[in-house]
N, C-alpha and C positions, 0 to 999 in steps of 0.2 A: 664065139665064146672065148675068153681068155682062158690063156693055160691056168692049170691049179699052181700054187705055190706048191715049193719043192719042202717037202717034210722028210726032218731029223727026229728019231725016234728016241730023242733024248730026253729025262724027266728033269722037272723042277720043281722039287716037292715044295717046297715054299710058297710059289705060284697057285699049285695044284691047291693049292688047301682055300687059297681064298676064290678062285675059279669056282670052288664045288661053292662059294654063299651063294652062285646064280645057278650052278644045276650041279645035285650032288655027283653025276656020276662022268662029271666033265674032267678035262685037265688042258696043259699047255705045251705043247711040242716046238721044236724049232724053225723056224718056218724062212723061207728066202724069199724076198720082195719079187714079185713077176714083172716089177714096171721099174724095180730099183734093186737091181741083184747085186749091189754092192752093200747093203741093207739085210741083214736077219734078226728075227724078234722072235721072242717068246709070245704066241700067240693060244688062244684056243683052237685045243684039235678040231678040224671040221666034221670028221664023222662026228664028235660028239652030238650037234647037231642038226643032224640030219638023218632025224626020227622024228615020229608022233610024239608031242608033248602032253605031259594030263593036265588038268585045270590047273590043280596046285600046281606043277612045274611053269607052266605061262606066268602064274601071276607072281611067280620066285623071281620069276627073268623080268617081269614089268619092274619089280619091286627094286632089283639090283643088276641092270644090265651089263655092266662088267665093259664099261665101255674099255677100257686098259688092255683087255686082252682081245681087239679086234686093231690093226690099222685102217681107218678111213681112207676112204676114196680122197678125200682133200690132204689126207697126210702123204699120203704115196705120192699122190703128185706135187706135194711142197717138196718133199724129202729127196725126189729126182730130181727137179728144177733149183734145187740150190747146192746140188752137185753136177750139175752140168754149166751152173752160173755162180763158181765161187765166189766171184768180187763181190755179190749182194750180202756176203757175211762177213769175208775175211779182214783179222784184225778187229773184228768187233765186240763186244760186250752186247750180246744177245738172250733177248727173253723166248722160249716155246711154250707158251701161255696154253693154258687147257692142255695139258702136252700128253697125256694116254699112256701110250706104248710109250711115248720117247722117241718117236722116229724121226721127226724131224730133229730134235735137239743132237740124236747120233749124226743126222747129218750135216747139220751144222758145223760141229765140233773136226766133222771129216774137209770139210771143206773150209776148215782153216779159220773160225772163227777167237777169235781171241780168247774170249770168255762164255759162258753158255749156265745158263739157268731155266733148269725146267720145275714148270709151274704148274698145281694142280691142287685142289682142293681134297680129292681122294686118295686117303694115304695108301693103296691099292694102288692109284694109280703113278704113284710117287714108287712104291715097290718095284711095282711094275718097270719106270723108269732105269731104275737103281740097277736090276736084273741084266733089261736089254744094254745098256753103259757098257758093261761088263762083258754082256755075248761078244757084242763091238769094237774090244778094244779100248773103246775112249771112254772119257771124264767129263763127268758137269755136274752143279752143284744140283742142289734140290732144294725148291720152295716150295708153301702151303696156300700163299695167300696173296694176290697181285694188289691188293688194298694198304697191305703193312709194308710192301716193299717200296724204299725209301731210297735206294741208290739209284745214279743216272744210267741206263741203259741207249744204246748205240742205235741198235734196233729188236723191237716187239714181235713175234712170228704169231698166227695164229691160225690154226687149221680146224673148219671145223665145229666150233661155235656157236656158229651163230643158225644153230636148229629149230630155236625157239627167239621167236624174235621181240621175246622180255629180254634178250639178252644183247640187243642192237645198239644200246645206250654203252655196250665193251667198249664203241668203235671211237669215240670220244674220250673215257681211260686211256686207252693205251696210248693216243695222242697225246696226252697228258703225263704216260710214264716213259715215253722213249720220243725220239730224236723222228722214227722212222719206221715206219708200219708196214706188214706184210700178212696177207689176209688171204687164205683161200677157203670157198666153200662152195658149197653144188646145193643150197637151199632158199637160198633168199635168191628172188626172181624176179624182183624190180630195185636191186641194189642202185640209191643214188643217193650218195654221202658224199659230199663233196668235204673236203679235197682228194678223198680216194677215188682212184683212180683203174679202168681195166685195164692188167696189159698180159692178158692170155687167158686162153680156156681150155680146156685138154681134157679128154674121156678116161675114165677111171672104173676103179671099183674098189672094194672094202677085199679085205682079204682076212680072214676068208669071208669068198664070195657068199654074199647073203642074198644074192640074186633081187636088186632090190630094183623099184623103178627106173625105167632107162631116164627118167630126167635127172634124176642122183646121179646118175652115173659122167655128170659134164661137170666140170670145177674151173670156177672160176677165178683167178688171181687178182687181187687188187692192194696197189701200192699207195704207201698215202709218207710225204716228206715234208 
């Protein structure tokens, strides 16, 4: 079993308010990376979920999963691996596409990256971003929409993603919006896109731990130039 993240019992009511549209009586605490302790986000308390749900509370949480306030198994592992591999960003004008928490784009930004733009459809999870920025020390801009974005990009990060695989056709965008692609994800199981590429797997988990299948729990890296 991995250790638990290390929890600061510190509030952020701003966070706390849009956490409760998936369970009212949840909120978001501090929380330290167990695989990237250079890394802290504002995450959802884990006691908060770890009780009996009632019908209505399941289908609040189907309805608005709150992915922003969880880091993924494939973002822990993007977010260590491009702080133990600075050259894959440094100097660059970087996009964290579907970017959540913002983990990866804080680590980006730590690892020296020129420029850094985190992208996200949910302005939750854009908040969300803005928040962790801020816990972290560092800066990066915020976008809505990786369709209206018009500027040249260095390299594309995406962690994550690709859950549902209506959404496999990204992997061809982002070749299209940057120079250089950077992919991790623990769901798709016969990945063959060529010209991406594997070049690592590493076991993970989400934090907090949602105790999910052990085949989730392997993330796979693939580069595409």
């Amino acid at each position: 079993r991995w250790k638990a993240p290390i929890t600061m019992t510190i509030s952020n009511p701003i966070l706390d308010t849009r956490i409760r549209t998936m369970l009212a009586d949840a909120y978001v605490s501090q929380q330290v990376l167990p695989q990237c302790s250079e890394i802290k986000l504002w995450l959802v308390e884990p006691e908060t979920m770890r009780r009996p749900f009632s019908q209505d509370e399941i289908r609040n949480i189907q309805e608005y999963p709150a992915y922003w306030a969880f880091c993924w198994a494939s973002g822990q592992v993007l977010a260590r691996e491009i702080l133990a591999n600075p050259s894959w960003v440094k100097g660059k004008k970087v996009m964290d596409f579907g970017a959540g928490s913002g983990v990866v784009a804080v680590a980006a930004v730590m690892a020296g990256a020129a420029e850094v733009i985190a992208c996200d459809i949910d302005p939750d999870a854009l908040l969300s971003c803005q928040h962790n920025a801020e816990l972290n020390g560092t800066q990066f801009r915020l976008h809505h929409d990786l369709f209206e974005f018009d500027e040249p990009l260095d390299l594309l990060i995406a962690a994550d993603v690709l859950y549902d695989r209506a959404n496999l056709p990204l992997l061809e965008i982002f070749r299209q919006k940057a120079q250089e692609v950077l992919v991790a994800d623990s769901r798709v199981k016969d990945f063959d896109f060529p010209p991406y590429q594997a070049i690592g797997r590493h076991e993970s988990f989400t934090v907090p731990d949602l105790d999910e299948l052990d085949e989730f729990r392997w993330v796979n890296l693939y580069h595409c130039k």
